[in-house]
C-alpha positions in Angstrom: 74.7 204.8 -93.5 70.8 205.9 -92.7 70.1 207.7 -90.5 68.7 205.7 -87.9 65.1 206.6 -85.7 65.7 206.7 -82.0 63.4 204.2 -80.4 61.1 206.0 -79.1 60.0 207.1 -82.4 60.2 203.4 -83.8 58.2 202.3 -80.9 55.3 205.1 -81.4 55.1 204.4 -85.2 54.7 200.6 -84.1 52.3 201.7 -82.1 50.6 203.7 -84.9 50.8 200.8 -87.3 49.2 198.1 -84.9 46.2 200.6 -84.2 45.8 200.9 -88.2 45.8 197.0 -88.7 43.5 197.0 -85.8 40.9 199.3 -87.3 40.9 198.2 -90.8 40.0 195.0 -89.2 37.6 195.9 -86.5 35.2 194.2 -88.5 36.0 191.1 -87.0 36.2 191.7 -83.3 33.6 190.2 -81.4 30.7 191.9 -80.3 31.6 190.9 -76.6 34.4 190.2 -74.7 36.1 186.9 -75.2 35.9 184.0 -72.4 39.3 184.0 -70.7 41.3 181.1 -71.9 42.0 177.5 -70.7 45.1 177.5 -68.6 48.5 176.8 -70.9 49.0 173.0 -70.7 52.3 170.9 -71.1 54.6 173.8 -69.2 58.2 172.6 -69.3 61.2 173.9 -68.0 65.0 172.7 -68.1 66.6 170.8 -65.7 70.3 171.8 -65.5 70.6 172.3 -69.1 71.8 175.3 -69.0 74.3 177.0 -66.7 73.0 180.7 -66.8 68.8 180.3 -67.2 66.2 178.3 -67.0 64.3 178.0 -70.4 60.1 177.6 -70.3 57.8 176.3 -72.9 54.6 175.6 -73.1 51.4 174.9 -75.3 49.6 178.0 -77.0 46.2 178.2 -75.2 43.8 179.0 -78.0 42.5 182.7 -77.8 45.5 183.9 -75.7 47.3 187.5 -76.4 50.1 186.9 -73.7 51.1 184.8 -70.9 52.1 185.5 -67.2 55.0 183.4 -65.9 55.1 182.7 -62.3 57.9 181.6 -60.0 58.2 179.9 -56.3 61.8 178.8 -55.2 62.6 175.3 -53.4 59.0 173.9 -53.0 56.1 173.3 -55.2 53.9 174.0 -52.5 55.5 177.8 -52.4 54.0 181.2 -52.8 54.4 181.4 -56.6 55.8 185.4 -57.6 54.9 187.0 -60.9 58.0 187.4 -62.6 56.9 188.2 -65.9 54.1 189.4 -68.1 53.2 189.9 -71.7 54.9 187.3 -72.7 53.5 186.9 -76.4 55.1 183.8 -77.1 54.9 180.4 -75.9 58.6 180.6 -74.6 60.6 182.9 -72.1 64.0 182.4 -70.6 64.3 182.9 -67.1 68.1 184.4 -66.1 67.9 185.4 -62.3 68.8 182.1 -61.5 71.3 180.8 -59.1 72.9 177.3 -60.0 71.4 174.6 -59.0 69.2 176.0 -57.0 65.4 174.3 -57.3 62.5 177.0 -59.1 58.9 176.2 -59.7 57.1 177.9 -62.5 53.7 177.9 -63.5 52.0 180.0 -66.3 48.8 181.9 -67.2 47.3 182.7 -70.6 45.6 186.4 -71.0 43.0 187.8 -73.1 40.5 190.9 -72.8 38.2 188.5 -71.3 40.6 187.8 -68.1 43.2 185.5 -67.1 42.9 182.0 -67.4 43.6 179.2 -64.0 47.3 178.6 -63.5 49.1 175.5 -65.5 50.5 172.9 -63.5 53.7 173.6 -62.2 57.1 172.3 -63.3 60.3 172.2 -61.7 63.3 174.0 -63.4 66.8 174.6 -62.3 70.3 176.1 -63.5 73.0 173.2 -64.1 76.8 173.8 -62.8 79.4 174.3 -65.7 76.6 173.6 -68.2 76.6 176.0 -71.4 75.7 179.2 -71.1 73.9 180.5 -74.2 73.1 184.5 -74.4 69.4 185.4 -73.4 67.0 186.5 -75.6 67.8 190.0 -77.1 65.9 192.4 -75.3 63.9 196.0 -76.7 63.2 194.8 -80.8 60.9 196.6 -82.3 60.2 196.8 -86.0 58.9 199.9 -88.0 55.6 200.3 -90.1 57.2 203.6 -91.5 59.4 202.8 -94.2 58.5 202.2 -97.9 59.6 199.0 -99.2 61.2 197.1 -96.6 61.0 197.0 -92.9 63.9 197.8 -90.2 64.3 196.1 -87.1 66.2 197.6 -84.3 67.3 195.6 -80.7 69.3 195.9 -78.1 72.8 194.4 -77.7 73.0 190.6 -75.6 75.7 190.0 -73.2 78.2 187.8 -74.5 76.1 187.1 -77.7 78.9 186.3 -80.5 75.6 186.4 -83.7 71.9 187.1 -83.8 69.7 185.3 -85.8 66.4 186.7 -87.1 63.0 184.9 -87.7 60.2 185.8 -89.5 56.1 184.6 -89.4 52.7 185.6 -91.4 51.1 185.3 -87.8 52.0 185.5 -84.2 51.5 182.0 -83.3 53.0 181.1 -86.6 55.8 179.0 -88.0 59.1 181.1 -87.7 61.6 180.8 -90.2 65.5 182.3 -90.2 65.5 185.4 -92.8 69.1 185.7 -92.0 72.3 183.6 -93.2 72.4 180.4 -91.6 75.6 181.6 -89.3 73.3 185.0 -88.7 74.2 187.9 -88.5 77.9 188.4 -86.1 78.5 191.5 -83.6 81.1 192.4 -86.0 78.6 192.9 -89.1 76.0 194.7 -87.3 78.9 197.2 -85.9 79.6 197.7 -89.6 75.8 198.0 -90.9 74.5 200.5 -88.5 75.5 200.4 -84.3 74.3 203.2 -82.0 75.4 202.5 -78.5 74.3 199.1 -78.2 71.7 198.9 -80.5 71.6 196.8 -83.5 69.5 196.6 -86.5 68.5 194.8 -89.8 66.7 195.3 -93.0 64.1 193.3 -93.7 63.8 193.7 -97.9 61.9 190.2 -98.9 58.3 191.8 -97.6 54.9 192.8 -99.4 53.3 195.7 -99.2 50.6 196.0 -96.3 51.6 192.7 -95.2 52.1 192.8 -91.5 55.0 190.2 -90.2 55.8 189.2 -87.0 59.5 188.9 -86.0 61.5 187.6 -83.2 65.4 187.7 -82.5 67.7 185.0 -81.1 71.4 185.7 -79.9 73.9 183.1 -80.1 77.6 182.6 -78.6 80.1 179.6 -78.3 77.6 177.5 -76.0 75.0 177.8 -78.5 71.7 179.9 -79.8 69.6 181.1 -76.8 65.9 181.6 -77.0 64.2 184.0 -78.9 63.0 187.3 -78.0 59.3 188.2 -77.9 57.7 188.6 -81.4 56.9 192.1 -82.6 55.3 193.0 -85.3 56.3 195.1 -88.6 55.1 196.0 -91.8 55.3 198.8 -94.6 52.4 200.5 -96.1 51.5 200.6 -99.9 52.4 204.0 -102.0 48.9 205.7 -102.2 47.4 204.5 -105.3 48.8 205.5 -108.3 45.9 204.6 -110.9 42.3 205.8 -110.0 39.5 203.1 -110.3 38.4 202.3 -113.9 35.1 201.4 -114.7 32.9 203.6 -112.7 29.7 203.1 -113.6 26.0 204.7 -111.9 22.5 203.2 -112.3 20.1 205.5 -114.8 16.6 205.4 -112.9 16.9 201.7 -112.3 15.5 201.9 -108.5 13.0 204.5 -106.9 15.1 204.9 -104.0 19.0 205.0 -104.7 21.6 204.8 -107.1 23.8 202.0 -107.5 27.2 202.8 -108.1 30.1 199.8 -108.8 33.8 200.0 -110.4 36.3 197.8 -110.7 39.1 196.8 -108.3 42.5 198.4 -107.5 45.1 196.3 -106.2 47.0 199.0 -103.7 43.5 200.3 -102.4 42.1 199.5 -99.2 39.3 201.3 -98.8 37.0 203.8 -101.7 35.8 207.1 -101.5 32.6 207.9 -103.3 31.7 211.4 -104.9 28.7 212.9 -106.2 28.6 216.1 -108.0 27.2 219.3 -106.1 25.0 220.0 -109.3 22.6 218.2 -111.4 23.7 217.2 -114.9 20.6 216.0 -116.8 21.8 217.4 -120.1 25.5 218.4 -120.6 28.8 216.5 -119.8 30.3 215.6 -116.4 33.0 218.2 -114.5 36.3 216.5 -115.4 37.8 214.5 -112.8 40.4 217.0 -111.9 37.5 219.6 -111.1 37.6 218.2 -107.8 35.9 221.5 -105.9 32.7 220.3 -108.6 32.2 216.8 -106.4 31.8 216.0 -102.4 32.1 212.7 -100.4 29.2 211.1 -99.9 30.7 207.9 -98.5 33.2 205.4 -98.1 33.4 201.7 -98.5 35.9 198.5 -98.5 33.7 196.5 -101.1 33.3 197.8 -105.2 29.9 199.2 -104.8 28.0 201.9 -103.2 24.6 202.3 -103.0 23.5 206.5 -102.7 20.4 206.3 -100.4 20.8 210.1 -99.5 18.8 212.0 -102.4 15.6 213.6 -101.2 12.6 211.6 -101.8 11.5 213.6 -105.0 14.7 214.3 -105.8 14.7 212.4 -109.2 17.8 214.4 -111.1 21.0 213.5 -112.6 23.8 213.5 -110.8 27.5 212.5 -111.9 29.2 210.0 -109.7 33.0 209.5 -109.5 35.5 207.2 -106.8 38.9 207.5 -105.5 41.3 204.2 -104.3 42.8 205.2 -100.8 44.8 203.3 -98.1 47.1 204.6 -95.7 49.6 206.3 -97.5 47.0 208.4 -99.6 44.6 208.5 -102.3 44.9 207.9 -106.4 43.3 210.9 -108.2 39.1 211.1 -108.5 38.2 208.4 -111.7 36.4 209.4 -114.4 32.7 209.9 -113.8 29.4 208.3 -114.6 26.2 209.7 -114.3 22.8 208.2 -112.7 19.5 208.6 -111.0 16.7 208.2 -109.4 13.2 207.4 -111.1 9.6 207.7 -110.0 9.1 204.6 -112.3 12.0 202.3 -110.9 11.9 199.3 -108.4 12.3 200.0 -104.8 15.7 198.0 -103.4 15.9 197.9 -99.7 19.4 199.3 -98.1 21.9 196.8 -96.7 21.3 195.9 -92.9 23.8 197.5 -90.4 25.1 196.8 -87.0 25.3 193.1 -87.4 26.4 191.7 -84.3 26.6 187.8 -83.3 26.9 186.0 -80.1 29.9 183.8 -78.6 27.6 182.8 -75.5 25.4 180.5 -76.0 24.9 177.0 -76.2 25.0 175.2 -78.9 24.0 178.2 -81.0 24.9 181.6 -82.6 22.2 184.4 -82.5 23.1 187.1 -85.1 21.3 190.2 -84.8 21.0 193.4 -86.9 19.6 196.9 -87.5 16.9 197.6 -90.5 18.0 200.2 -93.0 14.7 201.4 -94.0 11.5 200.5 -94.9 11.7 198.9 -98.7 12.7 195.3 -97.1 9.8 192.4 -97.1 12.7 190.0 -95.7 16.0 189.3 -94.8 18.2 186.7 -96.1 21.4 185.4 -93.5 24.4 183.9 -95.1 27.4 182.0 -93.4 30.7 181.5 -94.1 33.7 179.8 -92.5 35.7 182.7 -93.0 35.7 186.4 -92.8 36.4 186.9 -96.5 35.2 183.0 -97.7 32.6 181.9 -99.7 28.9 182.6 -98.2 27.1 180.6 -101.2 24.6 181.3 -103.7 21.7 180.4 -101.2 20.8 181.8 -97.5 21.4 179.4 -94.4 18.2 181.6 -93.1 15.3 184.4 -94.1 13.5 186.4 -91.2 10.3 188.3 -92.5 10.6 191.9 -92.1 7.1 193.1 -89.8 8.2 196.5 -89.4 10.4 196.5 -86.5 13.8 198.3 -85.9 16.1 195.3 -85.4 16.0 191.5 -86.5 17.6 188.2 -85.4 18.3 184.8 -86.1 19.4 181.9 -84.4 22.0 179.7 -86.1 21.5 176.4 -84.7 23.6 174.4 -87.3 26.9 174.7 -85.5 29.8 173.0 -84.1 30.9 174.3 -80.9 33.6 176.3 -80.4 34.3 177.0 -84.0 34.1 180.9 -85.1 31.3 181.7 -87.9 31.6 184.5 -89.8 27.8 186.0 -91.3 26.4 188.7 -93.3 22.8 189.8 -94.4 21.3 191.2 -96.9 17.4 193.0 -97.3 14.6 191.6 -100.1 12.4 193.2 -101.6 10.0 192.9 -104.4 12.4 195.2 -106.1 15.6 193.0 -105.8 18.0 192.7 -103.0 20.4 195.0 -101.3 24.1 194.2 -101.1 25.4 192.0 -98.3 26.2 193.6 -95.0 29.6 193.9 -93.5 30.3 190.5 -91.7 30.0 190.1 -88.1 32.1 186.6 -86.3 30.7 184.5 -83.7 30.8 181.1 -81.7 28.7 178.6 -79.7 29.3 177.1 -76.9 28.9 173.6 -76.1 25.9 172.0 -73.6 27.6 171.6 -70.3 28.6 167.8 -69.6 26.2 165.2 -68.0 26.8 163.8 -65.0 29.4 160.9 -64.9 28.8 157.9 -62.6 31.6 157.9 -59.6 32.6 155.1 -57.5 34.6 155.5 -54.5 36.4 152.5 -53.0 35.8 151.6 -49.4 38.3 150.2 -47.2 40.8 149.3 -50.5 43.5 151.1 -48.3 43.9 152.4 -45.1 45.5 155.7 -45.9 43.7 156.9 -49.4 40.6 156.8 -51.4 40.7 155.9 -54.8 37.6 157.7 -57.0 37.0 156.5 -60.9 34.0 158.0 -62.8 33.1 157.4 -66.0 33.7 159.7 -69.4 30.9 162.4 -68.6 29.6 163.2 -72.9 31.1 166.7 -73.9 33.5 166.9 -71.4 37.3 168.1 -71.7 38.3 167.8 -68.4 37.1 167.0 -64.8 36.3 168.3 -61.3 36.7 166.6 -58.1 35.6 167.6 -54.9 35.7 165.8 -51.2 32.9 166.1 -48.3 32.2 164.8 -44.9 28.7 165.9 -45.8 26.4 163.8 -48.3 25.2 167.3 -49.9 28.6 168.9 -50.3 28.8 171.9 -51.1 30.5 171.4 -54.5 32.5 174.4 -54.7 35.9 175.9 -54.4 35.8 175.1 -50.6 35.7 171.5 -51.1 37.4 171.3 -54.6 40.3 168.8 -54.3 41.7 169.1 -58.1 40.4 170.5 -61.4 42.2 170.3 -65.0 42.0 165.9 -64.6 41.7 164.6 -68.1 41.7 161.3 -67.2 38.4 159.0 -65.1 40.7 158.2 -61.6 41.9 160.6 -59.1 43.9 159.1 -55.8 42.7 161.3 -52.8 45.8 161.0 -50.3 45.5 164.9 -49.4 44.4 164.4 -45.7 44.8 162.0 -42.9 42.0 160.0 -43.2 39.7 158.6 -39.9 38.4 154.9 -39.9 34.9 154.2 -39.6 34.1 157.9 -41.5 32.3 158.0 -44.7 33.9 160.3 -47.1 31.4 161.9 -50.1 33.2 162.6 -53.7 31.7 164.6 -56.0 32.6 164.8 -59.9 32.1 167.1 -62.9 33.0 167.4 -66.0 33.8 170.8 -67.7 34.1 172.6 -71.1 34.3 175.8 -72.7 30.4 175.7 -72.0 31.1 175.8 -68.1 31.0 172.9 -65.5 28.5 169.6 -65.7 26.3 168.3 -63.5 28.1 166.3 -60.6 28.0 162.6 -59.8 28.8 161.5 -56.5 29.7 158.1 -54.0 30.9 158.2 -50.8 34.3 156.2 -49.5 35.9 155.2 -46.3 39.3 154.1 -45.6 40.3 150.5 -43.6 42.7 148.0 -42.3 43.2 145.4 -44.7 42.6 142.2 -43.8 45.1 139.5 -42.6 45.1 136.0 -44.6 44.9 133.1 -42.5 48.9 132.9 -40.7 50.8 130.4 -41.2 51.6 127.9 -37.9 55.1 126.5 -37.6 55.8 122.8 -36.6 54.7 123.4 -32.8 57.3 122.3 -30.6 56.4 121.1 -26.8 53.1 122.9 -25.9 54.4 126.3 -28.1 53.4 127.3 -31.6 55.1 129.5 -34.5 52.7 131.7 -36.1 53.5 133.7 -38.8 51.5 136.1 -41.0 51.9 139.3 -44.0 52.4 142.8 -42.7 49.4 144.8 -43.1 50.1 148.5 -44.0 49.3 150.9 -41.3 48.5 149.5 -38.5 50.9 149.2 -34.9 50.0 146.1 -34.0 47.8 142.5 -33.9 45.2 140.9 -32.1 46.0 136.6 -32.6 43.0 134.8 -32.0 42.7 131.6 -31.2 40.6 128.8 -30.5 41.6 125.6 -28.5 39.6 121.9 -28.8 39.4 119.4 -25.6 39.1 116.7 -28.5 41.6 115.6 -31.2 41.5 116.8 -34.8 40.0 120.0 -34.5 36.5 119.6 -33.6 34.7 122.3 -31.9 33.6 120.3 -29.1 34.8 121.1 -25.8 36.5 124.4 -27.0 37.7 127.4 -25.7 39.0 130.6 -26.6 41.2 133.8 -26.1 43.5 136.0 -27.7 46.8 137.7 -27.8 48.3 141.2 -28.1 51.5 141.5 -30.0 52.5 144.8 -30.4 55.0 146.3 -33.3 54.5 145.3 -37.1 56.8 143.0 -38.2 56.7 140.3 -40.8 57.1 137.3 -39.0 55.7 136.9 -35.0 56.6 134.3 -32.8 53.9 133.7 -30.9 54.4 131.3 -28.0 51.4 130.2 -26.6 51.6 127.7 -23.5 49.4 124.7 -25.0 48.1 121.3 -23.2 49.1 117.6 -24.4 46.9 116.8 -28.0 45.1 119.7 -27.7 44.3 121.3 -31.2 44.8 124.8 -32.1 43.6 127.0 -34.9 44.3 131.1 -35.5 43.8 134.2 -36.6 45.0 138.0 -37.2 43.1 141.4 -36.8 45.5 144.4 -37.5 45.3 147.5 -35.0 46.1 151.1 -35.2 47.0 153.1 -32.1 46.6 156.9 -30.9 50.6 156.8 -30.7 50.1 156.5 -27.0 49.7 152.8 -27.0 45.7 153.0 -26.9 43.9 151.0 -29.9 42.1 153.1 -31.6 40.8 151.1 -34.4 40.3 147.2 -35.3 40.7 145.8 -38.5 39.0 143.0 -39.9 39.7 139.8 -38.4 41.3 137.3 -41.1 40.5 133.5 -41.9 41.4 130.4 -39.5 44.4 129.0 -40.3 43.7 124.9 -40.5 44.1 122.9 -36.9 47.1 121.8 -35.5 48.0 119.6 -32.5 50.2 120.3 -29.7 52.6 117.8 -29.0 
């Protein structure tokens, strides 16, 4: 049985190890903050599924490094509680739950660039007698301390029967079960290595320097719960056992450096460059294992080294050697190769430093850098799709050197939103330098045009319904709501944001007749929000069809006509001839109030022998006091009818 680390060691050596990863990659951070994300779409969470939690999952926003996971209880329209944070996953289990009791979550992505908006909300809930699977095994960590394997270490889950453990190249990655298909039981981990509650597994199927992610699910008679957070772990090479071979040191080549190059080893990560303290123009090299006889002059992750540090005039032979290093160490000096300077050489500029590229601007990627010294005539830029891909024979750009400190070039043959990955390198008549480190950036696309909006007036009586069209470049949509012409267009009139679709149904407020109502639309991507279109809307009674009249009985008449939504009552028209078969001649005219708004109305209406009769309906609306505020619009005759 090992001996097993306490946690708080395991956890500082985690630590350790992510900070190593970080800096042997700090070549591809960004040279600015990130833009906060988009808000997490397609948030899900279980309705009664389980007896014991309520399980979430969501969509991976892209550039996210953890989530927030809010909480309101019994309304949607609640004041949503952080219950969670750092989530690093696009799952989490909630278990302070009470059964069927109604929660609403919503969920925010995080990056060093802020927080994104909050998804749209879903409602969850806890199901009576429904299965009650363990929660997600809580305090894993995995070491980046041990050679040749890596050890995982988590806490015990209540009423968890197995544990299953899943592995991925990437954090956002596919995870797949490194353990037995029935896991690994409570009884085996007591057997393998228990302290208190804590168990742990041995992850032997890894590569050296290859950082995993892993995650842990417990499991019980009601089934596997969700996984814990993923964590990463890894195990560093052995230092390098073998030195690099074929060292080899330009002999008066260039007027201005020496050129040193080797070949590869596989366990290195970085080199280590040496130069001799002394001069050796005539006699042999010290021997690689008189290290005191050589000093670092400089440290690389490629297989050359250019020495730019001799004095000007400074023309003698020197003896070169190079040592493989990564974290664990470094392999013993190589053998050495001697080189120089000449008066009579080419001049070769010095690679370009402190490349730096933008992620904020439209539709382009400026990439800027620091001149070396004073050999270059130009400066050729090369692009690749990834950090360590192919950047091609010839240069995407060349900038002419005219004696300034820094340089730039704007990369205008881009697709938004992609990352670019670029190094440069200096020209001069004397050759060309090596390429530059590379530097990662991304354009933003041109904010969306305007889309044309349409607002329906009168359609309905108690909503406004707003279509727009597709707005180029957009990803989703804005929509605001005015009494005022000119806005403002801001969060104090924003109705909704996050639409995806050209319609939006405004039934948010109690609408007034006769009141114009101004809409405002933009459409919105990673490049910010569009120009807005706008149209205004009102809201109205609809209008009656002609009624229908009933076979009129002695001097009375049956009218009948459709319910119109809204409204508290009609207004029947009607219009009466002195001569037979509806002719105008003669007429005259009033109208009825019939309050209430029901289907059918029986309208009696005391008539005179052969006259004719024709109607009509205007819907009302009252102030709930029995005052009529508002008129519809008054419907179509119905055809003339006699009056026996």
């Amino acid at each position: 049985m090992k001996n097993k680390l306490k946690k708080s060691n395991i956890m500082i050596l985690a630590a350790l190890a992510a900070l190593w990863l970080s800096a042997c990659d700090k070549s591809k951070s960004e040279s600015s903050p990130p833009l906060p994300p988009e808000a997490p779409q397609n948030l899900a969470a279980t309705d009664g599924t389980y007896g014991n939690q309520v399980q979430l999952s969501w969509d991976a926003s892209t550039g996210a490094q953890s989530y927030k996971v809010y909480k309101a209880i019994d309304s949607v329209n609640g004041e949503y509680r952080l219950v969670t944070s750092g989530v690093a996953g696009t799952q989490w289990a909630d278990t302070t739950v009470t059964v069927s009791r109604m929660y609403y979550y919503a969920v925010m992505a995080v990056n060093t660039g802020g927080t994104s908006p909050m998804s749209g909300a879903d409602l969850g809930y806890a199901g009576e007698l429904a299965p009650e699977p363990p929660s997600p095994p809580a305090g894993l960590v995995a070491t980046g301390s041990y050679l040749h394997h890596v050890y995982l270490q988590w806490d015990q889950a209540d009423g968890a029967d197995r544990y299953h453990v899943y592995r991925s190249d990437s954090i956002n990655g596919t995870y797949t079960n490194i353990t037995d298909d029935d896991g690994l039981t409570t009884a085996e981990l007591d057997g393998i290595d228990v302290d208190g509650t804590d168990y742990s597994f041995d992850d032997e199927s890894t590569a050296e320097g290859k950082a995993y992610y892993y995650k842990v699910s417990a499991e019980n008679e009601d089934g596997e719960g969700l996984s814990s957070d993923p964590v990463m772990g890894w195990f560093p090479y052995d230092a390098p056992d073998t030195a690099p071979a074929g060292v080899a040191a330009t002999d008066g080549t260039y007027s201005n450096k020496v050129a040193i190059s080797w070949d590869a080893v596989t366990e290195a990560d970085t080199y280590s460059v040496f130069r001799s303290l002394s001069a050796y123009p005539s006699t042999d090299c010290p021997a690689s294992t008189e290290t005191s006889s050589y000093a670092s002059i400089g440290a690389t992750s490629s297989l050359s080294f250019d020495d730019t540090e001799l004095a000007a005039d400074d023309y003698n032979v020197y003896c070169y050697a190079v040592k493989a290093v990564n974290a664990s160490g470094a392999s013993v000096l190589s053998d050495p190769d001697k080189g120089n300077k000449s008066s009579s050489g080419v001049a070769v500029p010095a690679s370009p430093f402190d490349l730096e590229a933008t992620t904020d601007e439209t539709n382009q990627i400026t990439v800027t850098w620091t001149r070396a010294d004073a050999y270059a005539t130009e400066y050729e830029v090369f692009r690749s799709d990834s950090a360590n891909g192919d950047y091609g024979v010839d240069p995407i750009g060349e900038v002419t050197d005219n004696g300034s400190s820094s340089y730039s070039y704007a990369d205008t043959t881009v697709t938004t939103n992609t990352t670019y990955y670029y190094k440069v390198r200096a020209v001069s008549a004397g050759g060309s330098s090596a390429l530059s480190d590379h530097v990662s950036g991304s354009a933003l696309p041109a904010v969306p045009d305007a889309p044309t909006v349409t607002a329906s007036d009168g359609a309905d009586w108690d909503s406004i319904t707003v279509t727009w069209t597709e707005a180029p470049r957009a990803v989703t949509y804005k929509i605001y709501r005015s009494t005022s012409a000119s806005g403002p267009w801001d969060a104090t009139t924003l109705l909704a944001s996050k639409l995806t679709g050209t319609s939006y149904t405004d039934t948010s407020i109690t609408f007034a007749f006769d009141t114009d109502y101004y809409y405002a639309v933009r459409g919105v991507n990673t490049g910010g929000d569009g120009a807005v279109g706008t149209n205004d809307g009102n809201v109205e009674l609809a209008t009656p069809a002609a009624p229908t009249i009933g076979d009129p009985g002695y001097q009375d008449f049956s009218i009948t006509w459709t319910v119109i939504e809204g409204c508290q009552g009609y207004i029947v028209h009607w219009v009466r001839s002195t001569v037979a078969w509806g002719t105008t001649a003669g007429s005259n005219s009033g109208q009825i109030n019939v309050p209430g708004n029901s289907s059918v109305t029986t309208t009696l209406l005391n008539g005179t022998l052969y006259y004719n009769y024709r109607f009509r309906v205007q819907a009302y609306v009252t102030d709930g006091g029995g005052n009529i505020t508002h008129y519809g619009p008054i419907g179509a005759w119905s055809g003339w009818e006699n009056a026996d």
